[in-house]
Structures are given as structure tokens and as C-alpha cells.
C-alpha positions in Angstrom: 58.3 18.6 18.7 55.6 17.5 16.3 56.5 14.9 13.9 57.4 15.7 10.1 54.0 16.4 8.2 55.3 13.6 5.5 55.7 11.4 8.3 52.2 12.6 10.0 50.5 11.9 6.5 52.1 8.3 6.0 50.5 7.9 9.3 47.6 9.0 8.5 47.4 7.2 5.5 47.8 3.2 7.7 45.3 4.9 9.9 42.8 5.2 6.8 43.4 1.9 5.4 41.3 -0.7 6.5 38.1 2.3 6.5 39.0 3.1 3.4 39.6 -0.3 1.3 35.7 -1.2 2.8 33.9 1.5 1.2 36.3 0.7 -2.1 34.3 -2.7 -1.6 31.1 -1.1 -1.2 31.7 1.1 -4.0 31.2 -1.3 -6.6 27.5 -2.9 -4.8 26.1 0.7 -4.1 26.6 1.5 -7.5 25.2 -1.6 -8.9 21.8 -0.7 -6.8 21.9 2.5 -8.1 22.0 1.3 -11.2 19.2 -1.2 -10.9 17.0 0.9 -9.0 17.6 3.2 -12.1 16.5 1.0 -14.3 13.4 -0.2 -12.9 12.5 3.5 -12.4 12.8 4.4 -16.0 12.4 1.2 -18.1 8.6 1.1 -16.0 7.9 4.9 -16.8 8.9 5.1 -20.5 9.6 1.3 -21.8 13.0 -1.0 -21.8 13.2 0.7 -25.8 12.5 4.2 -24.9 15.7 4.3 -22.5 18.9 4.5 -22.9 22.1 3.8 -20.9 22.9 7.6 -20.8 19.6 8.3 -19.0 19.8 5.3 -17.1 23.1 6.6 -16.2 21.9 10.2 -15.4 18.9 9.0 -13.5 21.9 6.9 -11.3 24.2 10.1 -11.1 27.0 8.7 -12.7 28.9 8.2 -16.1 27.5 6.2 -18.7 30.6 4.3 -18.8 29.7 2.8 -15.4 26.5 1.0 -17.2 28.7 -1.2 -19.2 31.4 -1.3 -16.8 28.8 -3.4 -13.8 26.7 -5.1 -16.6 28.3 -5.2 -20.3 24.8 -3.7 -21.8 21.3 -2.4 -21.2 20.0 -5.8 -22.0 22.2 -7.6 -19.0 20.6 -5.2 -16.8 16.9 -5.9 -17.9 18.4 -9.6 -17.1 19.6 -8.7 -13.8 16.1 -6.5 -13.0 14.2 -9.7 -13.8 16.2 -12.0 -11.5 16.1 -9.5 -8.8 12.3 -9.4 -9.2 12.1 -13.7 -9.7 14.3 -13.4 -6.3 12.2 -11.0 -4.4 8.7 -13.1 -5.4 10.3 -16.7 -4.2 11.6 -14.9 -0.7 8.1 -13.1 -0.7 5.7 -16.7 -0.8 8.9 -18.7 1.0 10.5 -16.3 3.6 8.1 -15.7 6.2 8.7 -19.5 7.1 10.9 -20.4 10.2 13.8 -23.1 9.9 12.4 -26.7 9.5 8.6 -25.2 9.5 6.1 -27.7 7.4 5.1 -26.1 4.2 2.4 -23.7 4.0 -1.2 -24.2 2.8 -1.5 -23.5 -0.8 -3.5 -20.3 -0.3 -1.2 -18.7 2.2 2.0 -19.3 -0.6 -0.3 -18.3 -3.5 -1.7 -14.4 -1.6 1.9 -13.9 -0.6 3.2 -14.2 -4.6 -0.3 -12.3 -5.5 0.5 -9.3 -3.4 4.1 -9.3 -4.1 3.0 -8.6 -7.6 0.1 -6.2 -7.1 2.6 -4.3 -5.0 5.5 -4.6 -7.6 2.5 -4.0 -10.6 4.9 -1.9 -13.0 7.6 -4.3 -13.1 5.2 -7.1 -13.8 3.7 -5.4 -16.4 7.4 -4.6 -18.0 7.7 -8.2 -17.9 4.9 -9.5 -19.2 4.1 -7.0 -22.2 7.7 -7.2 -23.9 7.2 -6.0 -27.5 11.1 -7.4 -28.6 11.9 -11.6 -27.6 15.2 -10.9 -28.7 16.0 -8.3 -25.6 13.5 -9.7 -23.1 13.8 -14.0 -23.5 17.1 -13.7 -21.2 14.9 -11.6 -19.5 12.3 -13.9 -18.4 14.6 -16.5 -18.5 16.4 -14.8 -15.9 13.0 -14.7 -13.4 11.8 -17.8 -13.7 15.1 -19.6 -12.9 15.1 -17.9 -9.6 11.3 -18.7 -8.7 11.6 -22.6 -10.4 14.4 -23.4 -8.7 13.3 -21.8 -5.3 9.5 -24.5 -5.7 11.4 -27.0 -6.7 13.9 -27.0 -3.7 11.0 -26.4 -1.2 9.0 -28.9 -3.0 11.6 -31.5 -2.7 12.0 -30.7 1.2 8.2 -31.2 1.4 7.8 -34.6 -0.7 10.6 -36.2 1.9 8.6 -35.3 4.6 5.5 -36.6 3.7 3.5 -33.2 2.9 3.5 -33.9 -0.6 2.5 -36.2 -3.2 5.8 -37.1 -4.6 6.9 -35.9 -7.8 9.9 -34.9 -9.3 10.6 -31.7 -8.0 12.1 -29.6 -10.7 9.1 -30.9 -13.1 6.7 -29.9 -10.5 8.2 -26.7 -10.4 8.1 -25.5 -13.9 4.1 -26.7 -14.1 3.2 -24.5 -11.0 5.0 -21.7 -12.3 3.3 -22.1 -15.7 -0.1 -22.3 -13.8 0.5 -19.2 -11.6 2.3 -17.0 -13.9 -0.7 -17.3 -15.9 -3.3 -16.5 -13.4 -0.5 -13.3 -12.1 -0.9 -12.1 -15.4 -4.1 -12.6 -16.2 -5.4 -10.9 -13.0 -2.6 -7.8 -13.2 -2.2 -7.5 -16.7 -4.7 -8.1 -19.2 -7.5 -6.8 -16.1 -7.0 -4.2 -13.2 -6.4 -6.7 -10.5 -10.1 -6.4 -9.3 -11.2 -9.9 -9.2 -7.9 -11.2 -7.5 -9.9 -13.3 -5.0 -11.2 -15.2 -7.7 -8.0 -15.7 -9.7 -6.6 -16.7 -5.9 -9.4 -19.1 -5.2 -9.3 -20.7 -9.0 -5.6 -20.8 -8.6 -5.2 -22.2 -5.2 -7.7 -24.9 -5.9 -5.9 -26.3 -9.0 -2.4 -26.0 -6.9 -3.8 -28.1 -4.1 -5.5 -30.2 -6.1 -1.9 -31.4 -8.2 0.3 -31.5 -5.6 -0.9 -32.1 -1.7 -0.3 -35.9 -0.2 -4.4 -35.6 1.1 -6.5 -33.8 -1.6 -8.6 -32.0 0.1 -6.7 -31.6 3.2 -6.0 -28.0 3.0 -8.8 -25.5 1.6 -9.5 -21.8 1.2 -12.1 -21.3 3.6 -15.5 -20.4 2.4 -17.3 -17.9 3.3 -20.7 -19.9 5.5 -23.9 -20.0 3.0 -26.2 -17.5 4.2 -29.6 -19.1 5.7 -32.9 -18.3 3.2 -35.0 -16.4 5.4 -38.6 -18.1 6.3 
């Protein structure tokens, strides 16, 4: 005889559990990424001001509700857009290096962070052209922590072991970040990105140049000088 359906659902039910309280915790993170890669989508296409949290929820496929419900407001999830983009650059120039690896020539560092922005071009333009300070300071506040602090720890692992001039990290940190967000934006924003390898070279040569133990020890390679013809 086959158990009592009340009894086969309370089964059912223990059974379900464990499954079922995991994707209540993924819940929540799927529809935070929903979310954010709504917002880049549509804050790129028509402007942070031209958007609002009912399209940003409609572009998500959920209620506007759940906007404020994961991030308070539209301008905590320009914040949180930012820092994932200041994230993604420092594991872009910094990831492709294996445990206890020596730190990698300036030029090598610098085209990683170059291409990571010429392949991430609408965000960095969003960034860099915000019309309000009021919305977007917690904004770009919010990316350069996560790049500073990422140079400054790696610059601090590098200075103990001899590959860098010492300096105080953090300090270092927030220069070279001045430095290169001004040639990134410079190269991607005010012009079309076609004279990258000369915003590289320039940029590379003033990096090396302020911070490597053995000026000179590292280089972009030049091209050889072509032989006049007799």
C-alpha cells in the first residue's frame, strides 16, 4: 500500500531541501548580475540620466522594486558598475601572473589595462564623460579604489623583493593611476583610440622611468632603424 499523499509530500518536501535553499542563495547573486549587466547595457546606450530604474528593471525582467531592494538607488548601482569595471581592469594587467611570479615589465601591465579598456570602450567613456559630479564622484570613487589598492598591494610585494625602487606603496599607487588614467582617456576618449601605440610607448616610458630599481632595465622594444640605402 502506498503511503498517505500528505505523508509522500512531507517527504518530498526534506527531499527538496537542501536543492532548494541553494538556488534561494543563488537567487539573490543572479539577480544582482542581471541587474548590473542591465545597467551597463542601458546607462552606455542612452546615458546614466536618460534611464531609469523601471527600464533598468524591464531590461532585467523583473520588478522595479528589486532595483532598490539589491542596491538602495540607481546611483549605488552606477557605484557598483564602476567597481566592477575598477575590478575587472586590476585582474586584467595583474591576473595573468602565476603565484610568487616577479612583476611584469611595465609594457606588458600597461597593453593589458589598454586593451581591457579598448575592449570595455562604452563603459570607459560613461565614466569618463559624466555631465552630473553629484551622481558620478562615488562613481569614480568606487573604480579607482579597486585599481589603487590592487598597484599598491602588488607594488608593495615588488619593492620587498628588490624589483622596485622603494616607495611607499599606496602613494605610488595613486600617481600611476593619475598618469595612466590620463593617457586611457586621452587615447579612448577625447581621440578614437588610433594612436594607442604611442599613448602605450609615452606611457610606459614615464612608468618605467618612476618606479623600476634599474632605470632602464626594462624597455619597449624598438622597432631596428632601417639602413639608408647607398
Amino acid at each position: 500500500m502506498s503511503p498517505p499523499a500528505s505523508r509522500r509530500r512531507a517527504a518530498g518536501r526534506r527531499d527538496a531541501g537542501p536543492r532548494a535553499r541553494r538556488e534561494r542563495r543563488r537567487e539573490p547573486e543572479e539577480k544582482r548580475a542581471r541587474l548590473l549587466a542591465a545597467a551597463r547595457r542601458l546607462f552606455a546606450e542612452r546615458g546614466y540620466a536618460a534611464t531609469t530604474t523601471a527600464d533598468l528593471a524591464r531590461e532585467a525582467g523583473m520588478a522595479e522594486g528589486t532595483v532598490f531592494h539589491h542596491f538602495g538607488s540607481k546611483q549605488a548601482l552606477l557605484a557598483e558598475v564602476a567597481a566592477e569595471y575598477g575590478r575587472g581592469l586590476a585582474v586584467h594587467m595583474f591576473g595573468a601572473l602565476a603565484p610568487g611570479e616577479g612583476a611584469p615589465t611595465a609594457e606588458a601591465m600597461l597593453r593589458r589595462a589598454f586593451s581591457y579598456v579598448r575592449d570595455h570602450g562604452a563603459v570607459s567613456r560613461l565614466l569618463a564623460l559624466a555631465p552630473d559630479p553629484t551622481d558620478w564622484a562615488a562613481a569614480r570613487g568606487a573604480s579607482r579604489r579597486e585599481i589603487v589598492s590592487a598597484l599598491a598591494a602588488a607594488f608593495e610585494r615588488w619593492s620587498e623583493r628588490g624589483l622596485l625602487r622603494r616607495h611607499d606603496p599606496a602613494l605610488a599607487a595613486e600617481l600611476l593611476f593619475a598618469l595612466v588614467e590620463s593617457a586611457l582617456t586621452a587615447c579612448f576618449v577625447r581621440e578614437d583610440g588610433s594612436r594607442e601605440e604611442a599613448w602605450l610607448r609615452e606611457t610606459v616610458a614615464c612608468v618605467e622611468g618612476a618606479l623600476l630599481a634599474s632605470p632602464g632595465a626594462v624597455r619597449v622594444r624598438q622597432p631596428p632603424a632601417r639602413r639608408r640605402s647607398r
